[in-house]
C-alpha positions as CSV (number, residue, x, y, z in Angstrom):
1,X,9.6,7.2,-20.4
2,X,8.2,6.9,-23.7
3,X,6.5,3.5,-22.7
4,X,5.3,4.3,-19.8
5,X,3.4,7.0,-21.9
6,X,2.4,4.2,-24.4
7,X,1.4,1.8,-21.6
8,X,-0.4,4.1,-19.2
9,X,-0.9,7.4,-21.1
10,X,1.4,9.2,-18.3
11,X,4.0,12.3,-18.5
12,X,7.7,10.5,-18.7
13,X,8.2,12.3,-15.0
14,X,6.4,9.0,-13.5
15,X,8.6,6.5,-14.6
16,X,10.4,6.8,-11.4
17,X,7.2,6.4,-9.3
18,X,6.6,3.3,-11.3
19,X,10.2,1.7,-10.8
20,X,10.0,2.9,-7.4
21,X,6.6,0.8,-7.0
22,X,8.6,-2.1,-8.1
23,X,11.2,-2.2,-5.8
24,X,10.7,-0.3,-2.6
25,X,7.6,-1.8,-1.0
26,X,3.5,-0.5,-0.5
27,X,3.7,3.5,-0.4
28,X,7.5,4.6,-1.7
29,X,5.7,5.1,-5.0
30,X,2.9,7.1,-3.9
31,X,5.2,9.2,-1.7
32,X,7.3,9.8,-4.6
33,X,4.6,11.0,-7.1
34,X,4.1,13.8,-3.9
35,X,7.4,15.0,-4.4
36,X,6.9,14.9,-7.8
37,X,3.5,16.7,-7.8
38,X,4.3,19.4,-5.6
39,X,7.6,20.0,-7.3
40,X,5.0,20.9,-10.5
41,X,6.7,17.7,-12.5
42,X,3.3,16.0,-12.6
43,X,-0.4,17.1,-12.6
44,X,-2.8,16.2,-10.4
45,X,-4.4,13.8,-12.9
46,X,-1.3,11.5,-13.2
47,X,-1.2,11.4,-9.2
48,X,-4.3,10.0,-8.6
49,X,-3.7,7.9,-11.4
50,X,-0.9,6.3,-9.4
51,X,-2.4,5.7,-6.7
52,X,-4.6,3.4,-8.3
53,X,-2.3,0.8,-9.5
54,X,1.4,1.7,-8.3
55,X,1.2,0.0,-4.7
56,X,3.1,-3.1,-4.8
57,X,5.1,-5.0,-2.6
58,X,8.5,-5.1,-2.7
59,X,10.3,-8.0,-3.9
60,X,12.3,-8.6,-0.4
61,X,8.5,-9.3,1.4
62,X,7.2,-11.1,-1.2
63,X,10.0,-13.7,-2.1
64,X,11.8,-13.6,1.7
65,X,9.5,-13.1,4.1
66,X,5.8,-15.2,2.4
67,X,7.6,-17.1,0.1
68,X,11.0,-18.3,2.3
69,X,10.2,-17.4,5.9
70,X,6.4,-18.6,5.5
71,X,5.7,-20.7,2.8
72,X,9.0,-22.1,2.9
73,X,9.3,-21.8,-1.0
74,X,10.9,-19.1,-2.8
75,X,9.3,-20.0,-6.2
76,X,6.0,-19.5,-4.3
77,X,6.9,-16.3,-3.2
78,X,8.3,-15.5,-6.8
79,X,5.0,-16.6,-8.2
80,X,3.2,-14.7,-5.9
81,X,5.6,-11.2,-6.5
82,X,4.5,-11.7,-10.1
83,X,1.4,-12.3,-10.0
84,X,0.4,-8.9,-7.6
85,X,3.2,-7.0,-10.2
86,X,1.4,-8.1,-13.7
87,X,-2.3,-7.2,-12.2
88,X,-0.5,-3.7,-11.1
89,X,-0.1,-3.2,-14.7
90,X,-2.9,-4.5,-16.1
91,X,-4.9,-2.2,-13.6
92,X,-2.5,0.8,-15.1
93,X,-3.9,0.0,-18.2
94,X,-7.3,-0.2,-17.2
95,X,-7.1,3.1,-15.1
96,X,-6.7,5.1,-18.8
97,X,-10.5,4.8,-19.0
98,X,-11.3,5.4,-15.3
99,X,-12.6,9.2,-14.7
100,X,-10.5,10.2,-11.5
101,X,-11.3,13.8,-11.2
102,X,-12.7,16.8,-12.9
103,X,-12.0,18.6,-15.8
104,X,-9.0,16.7,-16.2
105,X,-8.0,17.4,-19.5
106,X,-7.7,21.1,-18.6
107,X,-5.7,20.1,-15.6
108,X,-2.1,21.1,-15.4
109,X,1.3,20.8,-13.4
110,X,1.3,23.9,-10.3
111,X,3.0,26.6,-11.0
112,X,5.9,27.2,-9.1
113,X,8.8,29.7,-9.0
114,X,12.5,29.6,-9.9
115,X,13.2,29.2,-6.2
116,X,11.2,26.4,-5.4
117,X,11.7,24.5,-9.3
118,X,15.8,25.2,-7.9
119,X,17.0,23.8,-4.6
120,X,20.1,23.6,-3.2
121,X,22.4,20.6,-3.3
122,X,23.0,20.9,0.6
123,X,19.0,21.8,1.3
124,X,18.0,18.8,-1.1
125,X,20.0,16.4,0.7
126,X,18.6,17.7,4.6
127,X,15.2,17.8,3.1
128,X,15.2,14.4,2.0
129,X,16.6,13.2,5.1
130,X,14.2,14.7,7.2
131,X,11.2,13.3,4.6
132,X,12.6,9.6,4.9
133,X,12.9,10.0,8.4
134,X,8.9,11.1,9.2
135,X,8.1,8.8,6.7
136,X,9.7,5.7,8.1
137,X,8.4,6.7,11.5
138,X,4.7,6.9,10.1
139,X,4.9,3.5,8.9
140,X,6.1,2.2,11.9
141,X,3.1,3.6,13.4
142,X,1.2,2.8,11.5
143,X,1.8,-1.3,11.9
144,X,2.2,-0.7,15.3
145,X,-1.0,0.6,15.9
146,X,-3.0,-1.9,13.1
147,X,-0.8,-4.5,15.2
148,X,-2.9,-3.6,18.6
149,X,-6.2,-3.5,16.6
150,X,-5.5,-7.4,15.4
151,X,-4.8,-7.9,19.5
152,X,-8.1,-6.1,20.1
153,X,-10.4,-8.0,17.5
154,X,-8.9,-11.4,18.0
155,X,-10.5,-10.9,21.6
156,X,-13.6,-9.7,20.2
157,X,-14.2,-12.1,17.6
158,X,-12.4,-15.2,18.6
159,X,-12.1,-18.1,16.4
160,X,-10.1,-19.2,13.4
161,X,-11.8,-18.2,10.6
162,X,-12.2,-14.3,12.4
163,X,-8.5,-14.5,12.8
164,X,-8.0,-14.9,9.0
165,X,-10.3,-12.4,7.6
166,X,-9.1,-10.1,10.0
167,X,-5.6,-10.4,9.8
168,X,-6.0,-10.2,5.7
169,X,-8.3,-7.0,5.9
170,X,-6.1,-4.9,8.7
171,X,-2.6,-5.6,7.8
172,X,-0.8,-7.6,5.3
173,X,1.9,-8.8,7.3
174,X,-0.2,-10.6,9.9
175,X,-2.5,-11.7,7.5
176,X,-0.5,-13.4,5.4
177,X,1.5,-14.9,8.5
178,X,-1.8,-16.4,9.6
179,X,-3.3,-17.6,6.0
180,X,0.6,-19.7,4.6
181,X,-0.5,-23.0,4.8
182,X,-3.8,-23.0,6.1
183,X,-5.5,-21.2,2.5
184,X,-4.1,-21.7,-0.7
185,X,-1.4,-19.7,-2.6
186,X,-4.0,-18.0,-4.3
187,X,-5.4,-16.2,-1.4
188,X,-2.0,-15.2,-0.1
189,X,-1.5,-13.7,-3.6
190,X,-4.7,-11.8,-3.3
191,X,-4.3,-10.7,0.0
192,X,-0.8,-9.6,-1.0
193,X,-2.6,-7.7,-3.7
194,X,-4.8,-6.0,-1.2
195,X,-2.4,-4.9,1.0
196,X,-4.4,-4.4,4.3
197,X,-6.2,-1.2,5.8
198,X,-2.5,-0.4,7.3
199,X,-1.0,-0.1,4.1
200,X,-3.6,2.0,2.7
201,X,-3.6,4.4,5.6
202,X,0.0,4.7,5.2
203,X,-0.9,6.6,1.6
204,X,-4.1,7.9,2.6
205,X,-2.4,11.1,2.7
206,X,-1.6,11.0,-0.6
207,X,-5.1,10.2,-1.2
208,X,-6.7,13.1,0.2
209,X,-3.9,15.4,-1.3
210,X,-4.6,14.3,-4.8
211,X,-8.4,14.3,-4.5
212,X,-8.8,10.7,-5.4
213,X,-12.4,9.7,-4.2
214,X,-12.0,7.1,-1.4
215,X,-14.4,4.8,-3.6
216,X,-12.2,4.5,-6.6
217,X,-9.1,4.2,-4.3
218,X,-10.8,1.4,-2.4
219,X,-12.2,-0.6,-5.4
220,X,-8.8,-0.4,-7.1
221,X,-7.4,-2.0,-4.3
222,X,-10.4,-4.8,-4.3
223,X,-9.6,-5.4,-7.8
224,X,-5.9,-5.8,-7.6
225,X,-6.1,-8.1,-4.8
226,X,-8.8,-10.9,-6.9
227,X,-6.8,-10.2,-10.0
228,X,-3.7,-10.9,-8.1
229,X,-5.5,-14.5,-7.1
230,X,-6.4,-14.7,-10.8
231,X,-3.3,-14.5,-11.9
232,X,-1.5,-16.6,-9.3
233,X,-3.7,-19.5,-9.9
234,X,-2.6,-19.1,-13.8
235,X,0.9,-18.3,-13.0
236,X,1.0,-22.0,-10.5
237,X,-0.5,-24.3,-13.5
238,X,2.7,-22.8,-15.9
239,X,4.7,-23.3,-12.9
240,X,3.0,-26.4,-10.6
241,X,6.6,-26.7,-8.7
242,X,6.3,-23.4,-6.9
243,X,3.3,-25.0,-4.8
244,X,4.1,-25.6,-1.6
245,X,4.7,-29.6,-0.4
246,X,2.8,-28.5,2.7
247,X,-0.1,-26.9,1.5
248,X,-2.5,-29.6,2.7
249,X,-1.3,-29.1,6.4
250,X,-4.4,-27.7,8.6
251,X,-3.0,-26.5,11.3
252,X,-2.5,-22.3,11.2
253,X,0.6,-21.0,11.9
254,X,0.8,-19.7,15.6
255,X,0.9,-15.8,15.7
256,X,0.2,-12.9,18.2
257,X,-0.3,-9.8,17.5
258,X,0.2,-8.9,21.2
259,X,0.2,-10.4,24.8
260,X,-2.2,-8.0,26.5
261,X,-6.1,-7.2,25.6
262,X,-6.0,-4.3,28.0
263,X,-2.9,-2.6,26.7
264,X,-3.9,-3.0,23.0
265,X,-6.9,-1.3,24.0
266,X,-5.6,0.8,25.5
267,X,-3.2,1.7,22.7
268,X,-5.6,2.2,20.4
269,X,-7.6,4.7,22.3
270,X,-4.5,6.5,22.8
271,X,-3.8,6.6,19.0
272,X,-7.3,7.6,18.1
273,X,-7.2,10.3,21.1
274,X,-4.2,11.5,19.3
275,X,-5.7,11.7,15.5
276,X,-8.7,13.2,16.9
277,X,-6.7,15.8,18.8
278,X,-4.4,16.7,16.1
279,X,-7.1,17.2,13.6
280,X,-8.9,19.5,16.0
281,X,-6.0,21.5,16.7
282,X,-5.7,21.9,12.6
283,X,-9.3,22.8,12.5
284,X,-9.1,25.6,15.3
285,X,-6.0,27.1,13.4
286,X,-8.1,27.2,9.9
287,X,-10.9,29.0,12.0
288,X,-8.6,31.8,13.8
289,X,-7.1,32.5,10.2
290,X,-9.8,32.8,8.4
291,X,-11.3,35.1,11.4
């Protein structure tokens, strides 16, 4: 606790989002440091500080899925885990002299009661059930849904070079699928770094709740993604046997996001008939109680 105070001037209570960032993949970190924040452990200053540098991937995607199932390499994928992990930090420390917010020095922890600081054993355990549950369901709808945009935008803008920017801007998984061995070990890295629109909007909730400005958010996300390709292409000249044998090859690895323009489309529309929906049932409600 007391070096993640030294490191990133943070309260001890968010050395478990940090380890958490470590090992359990893009947004368990941020939706840890909500727990934490609405529990009243953390203020809303170390929140948003989080979310600027404590999305990482977790070491099972980087090192199994790019490095073994799609670069073939482990060491890559090592190199590459590395690499996105030591810009995270780097951009903690850089974040100490970012302004996120207001007033922030006045800023405290919420106040809560005894009842909410205190829960039940038996009400802890169903709550955080019923968390990981929405949670894990959110992501999955989240992929699936950045999965049918990538079906709908490789019909709109065919070509290889489309397919690789927009697989690396829309979702990480699919972008790095369709960048191993056609781009070098670098980009992967960066794009790895990035994360992709669909991991964002899987913590965009988070966002909003902490009153991070969607600029900063954004930007800190650019800048871990070319200092993840920074440091990757420092990390491969100390390490020049984690490049891949097959780098050279040309010829993109085959990928589909989906089979069907028409039903990508038309789960899309569906999805964003569903947002829109939802947010104007939220707005009606807001009305009526403040009538």
């Amino acid at each position: 606790k007391r070096v993640i105070f030294f490191l990133f001037s943070l309260s001890g209570a968010c050395f478990c989002p940090v380890l958490v960032s470590l090992v359990g993949g893009y947004p368990t970190a941020s939706f840890c440091a909500r727990q934490l924040y609405e529990k009243g452990f953390i203020t809303g200053r170390d929140f948003r500080r989080l979310l600027l540098f404590a999305v990482n991937p977790s070491p099972s995607f980087a090192l199994g899925a790019v490095g073994a199932m799609m670069l073939g390499s482990k060491e890559s994928g090592a190199v590459i885990f590395f690499s996105v992990i030591i810009s995270s930090f780097l951009l903690g420390l850089f974040s100490r002299l970012v302004s996120t917010g207001e007033n922030e020095e006045a800023e405290e922890a919420p106040v809560l009661s005894v009842n909410e600081q205190f829960t039940p054993f038996s009400k802890s355990i169903v709550s955080a059930i019923g968390s990981a549950g929405r949670s894990m369901l959110f992501i999955c709808f989240s992929v699936l849904f950045f999965s049918a945009v990538l079906s709908v935008t490789d019909r709109l803008f065919p070509g290889e070079n489309a397919s690789l920017f927009c697989g690396a801007l829309l979702e990480v998984t699919c972008g790095c699928r369709r960048c191993c061995r056609v781009l070098p070990v670098e980009i992967v890295a960066g794009i790895v770094g990035w994360g992709g629109l669909c991991t964002h909007f899987q913590v965009m909730e988070d966002v909003i709740l902490s009153k991070l400005k969607l600029s900063v958010f954004f930007s800190f996300r650019l800048l871990h993604g070319a200092l993840s390709a920074a440091v990757c292409s420092v990390l491969l000249k100390l390490f020049p046997q984690a490049v891949p044998t097959f780098l050279n090859t040309k010829t993109a690895v085959s990928y589909s996001c989906g089979s069907s323009f028409f039903l990508s489309f038309c789960l899309v529309a569906m999805c964003a008939l569903l947002m829109l929906g939802n947010n104007f049932v939220l707005s009606k409600k807001r009305k009526e109680n403040a009538g």
